[in-house]
C-alpha positions as CSV (number, residue, x, y, z in Angstrom):
1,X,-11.6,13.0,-22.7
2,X,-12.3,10.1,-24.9
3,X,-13.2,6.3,-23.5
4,X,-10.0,5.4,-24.7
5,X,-7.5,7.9,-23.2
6,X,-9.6,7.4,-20.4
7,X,-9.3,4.0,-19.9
8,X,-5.6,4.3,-20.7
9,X,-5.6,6.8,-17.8
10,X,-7.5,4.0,-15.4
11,X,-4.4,1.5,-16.7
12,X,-1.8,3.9,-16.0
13,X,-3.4,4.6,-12.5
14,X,-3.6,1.0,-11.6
15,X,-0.2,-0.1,-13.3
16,X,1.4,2.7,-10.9
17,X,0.1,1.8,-7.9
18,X,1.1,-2.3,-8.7
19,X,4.6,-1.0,-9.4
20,X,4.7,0.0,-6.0
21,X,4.2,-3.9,-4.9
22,X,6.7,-4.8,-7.8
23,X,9.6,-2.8,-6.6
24,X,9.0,-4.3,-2.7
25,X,8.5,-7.6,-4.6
26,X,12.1,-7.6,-6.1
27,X,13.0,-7.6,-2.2
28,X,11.4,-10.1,-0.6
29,X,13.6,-12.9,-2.7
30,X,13.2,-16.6,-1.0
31,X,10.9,-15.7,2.0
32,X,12.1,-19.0,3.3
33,X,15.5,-18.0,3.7
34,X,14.9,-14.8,6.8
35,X,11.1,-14.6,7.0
36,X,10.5,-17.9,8.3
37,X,13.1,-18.1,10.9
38,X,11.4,-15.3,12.4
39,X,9.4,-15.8,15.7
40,X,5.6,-14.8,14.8
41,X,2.7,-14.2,16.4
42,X,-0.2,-16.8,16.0
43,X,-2.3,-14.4,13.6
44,X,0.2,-14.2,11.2
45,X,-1.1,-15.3,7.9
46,X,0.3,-17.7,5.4
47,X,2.9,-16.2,2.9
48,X,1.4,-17.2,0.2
49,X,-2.2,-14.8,0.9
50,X,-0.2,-11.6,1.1
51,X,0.5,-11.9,-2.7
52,X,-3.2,-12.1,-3.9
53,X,-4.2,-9.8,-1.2
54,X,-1.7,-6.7,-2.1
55,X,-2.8,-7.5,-6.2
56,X,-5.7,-6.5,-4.6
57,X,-5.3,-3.5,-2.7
58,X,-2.9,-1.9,-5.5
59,X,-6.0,-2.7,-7.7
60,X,-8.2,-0.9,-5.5
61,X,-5.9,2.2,-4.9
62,X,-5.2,2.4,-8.2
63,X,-9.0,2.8,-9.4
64,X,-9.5,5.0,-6.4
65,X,-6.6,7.6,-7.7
66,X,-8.6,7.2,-11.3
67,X,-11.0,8.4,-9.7
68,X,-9.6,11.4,-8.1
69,X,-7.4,12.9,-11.0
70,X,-10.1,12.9,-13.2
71,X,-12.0,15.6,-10.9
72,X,-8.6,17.4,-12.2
73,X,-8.3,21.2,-10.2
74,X,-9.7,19.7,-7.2
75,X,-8.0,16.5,-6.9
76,X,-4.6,17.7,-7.4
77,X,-3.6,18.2,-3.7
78,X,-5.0,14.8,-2.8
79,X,-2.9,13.0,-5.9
80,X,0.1,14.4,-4.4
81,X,-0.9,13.6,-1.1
82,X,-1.6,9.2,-2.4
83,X,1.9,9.8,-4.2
84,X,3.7,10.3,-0.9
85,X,1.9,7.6,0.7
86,X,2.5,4.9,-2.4
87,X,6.7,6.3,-1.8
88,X,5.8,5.0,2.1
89,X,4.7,2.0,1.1
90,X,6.9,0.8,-1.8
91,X,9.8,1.2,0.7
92,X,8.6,-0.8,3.9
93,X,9.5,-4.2,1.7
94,X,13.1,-3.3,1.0
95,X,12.7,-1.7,4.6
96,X,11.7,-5.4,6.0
97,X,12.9,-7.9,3.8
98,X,15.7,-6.2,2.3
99,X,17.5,-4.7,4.9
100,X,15.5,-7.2,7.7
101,X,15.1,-4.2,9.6
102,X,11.7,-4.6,11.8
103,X,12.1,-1.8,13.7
104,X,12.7,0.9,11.2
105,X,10.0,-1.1,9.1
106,X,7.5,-0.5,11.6
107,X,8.6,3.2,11.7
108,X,7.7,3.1,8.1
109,X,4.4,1.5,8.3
110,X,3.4,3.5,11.2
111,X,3.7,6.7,8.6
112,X,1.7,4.9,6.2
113,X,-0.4,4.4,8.1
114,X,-0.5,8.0,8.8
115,X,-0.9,9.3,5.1
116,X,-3.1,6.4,4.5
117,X,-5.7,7.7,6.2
118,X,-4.3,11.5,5.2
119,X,-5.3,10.2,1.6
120,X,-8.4,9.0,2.4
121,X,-9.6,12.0,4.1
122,X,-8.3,14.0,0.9
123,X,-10.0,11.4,-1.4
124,X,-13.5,12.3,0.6
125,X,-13.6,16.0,-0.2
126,X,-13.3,15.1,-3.7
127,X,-14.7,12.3,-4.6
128,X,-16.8,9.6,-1.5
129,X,-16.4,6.7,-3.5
130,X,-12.4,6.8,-3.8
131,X,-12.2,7.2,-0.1
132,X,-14.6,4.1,0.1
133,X,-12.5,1.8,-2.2
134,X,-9.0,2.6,0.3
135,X,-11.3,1.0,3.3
136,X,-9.8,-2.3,3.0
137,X,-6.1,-0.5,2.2
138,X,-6.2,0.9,5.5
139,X,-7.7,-2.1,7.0
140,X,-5.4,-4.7,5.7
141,X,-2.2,-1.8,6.3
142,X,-3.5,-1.4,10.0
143,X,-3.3,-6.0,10.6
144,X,0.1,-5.8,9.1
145,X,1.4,-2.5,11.3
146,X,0.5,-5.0,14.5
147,X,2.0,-7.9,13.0
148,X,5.0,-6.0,12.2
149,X,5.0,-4.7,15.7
150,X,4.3,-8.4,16.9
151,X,7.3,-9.5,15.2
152,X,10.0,-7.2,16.3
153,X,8.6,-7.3,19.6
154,X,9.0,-11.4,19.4
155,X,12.3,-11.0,18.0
């Protein structure tokens, strides 16, 4: 593969995986107007981090799928396995801010969490490094699973 199809591959990868925060993105709308009328727990972070901080993940997911599909026979079943876990997250924000369902958002995050760490352990028998770069995914996903459950249990 040439430098430049692969680093149109590396775009593509990361573009994908920041899609998935666009589409939830289009849900959220005025955060002001449902978000903040929510009871919270005390940890909850200011709205405006959890912009920067998803840029970030997706970033990091995205290079880490790079880095997977270019090992190409054996990192097919681990590709499908990130797919289904990018579908799980690019619906929890419709899930939560769309349909201001907390509950079934939780049920949603709970399987991410779940294929999260199902990708991560596929990542590993491929390739170390892309397993590595989904620590803070899984980190990050794991804080906002309690918040969620913080906030429906509040509300």
């Amino acid at each position: 593969m040439t430098k430049r199809a692969s680093t149109l591959w590396l775009v593509f990868f990361i573009l994908s995986a920041e899609t998935a925060g666009l589409v939830g993105a289009f849900f959220v709308g005025n955060i002001d107007a449902w978000y903040d009328l929510l009871n919270k727990p005390f940890f909850s972070p200011p709205n405006w981090l959890f912009g920067p901080v998803w840029t970030l993940l997706y970033l990091l997911m995205g290079i880490a799928a790079y880095v997977v599909w270019r090992e190409l026979e054996e990192g097919k079943a681990a590709m499908r396995v990130y797919w289904v876990q990018l579908l799980a997250n690019a619906v929890w924000t419709p899930i939560f801010f769309g349909l201001h369902n907390v509950a079934l958002a939780l049920a949603d995050i709970l399987l991410l969490l779940i294929l999260i760490i199902a990708t991560m352990i596929a990542f590993a028998r491929v390739r170390g490094t892309a397993a590595i770069l989904l620590i803070p995914y899984v980190a990050w996903v794991s804080f906002a699973a309690i918040l969620n459950f913080a906030i429906w249990y509040l509300n």
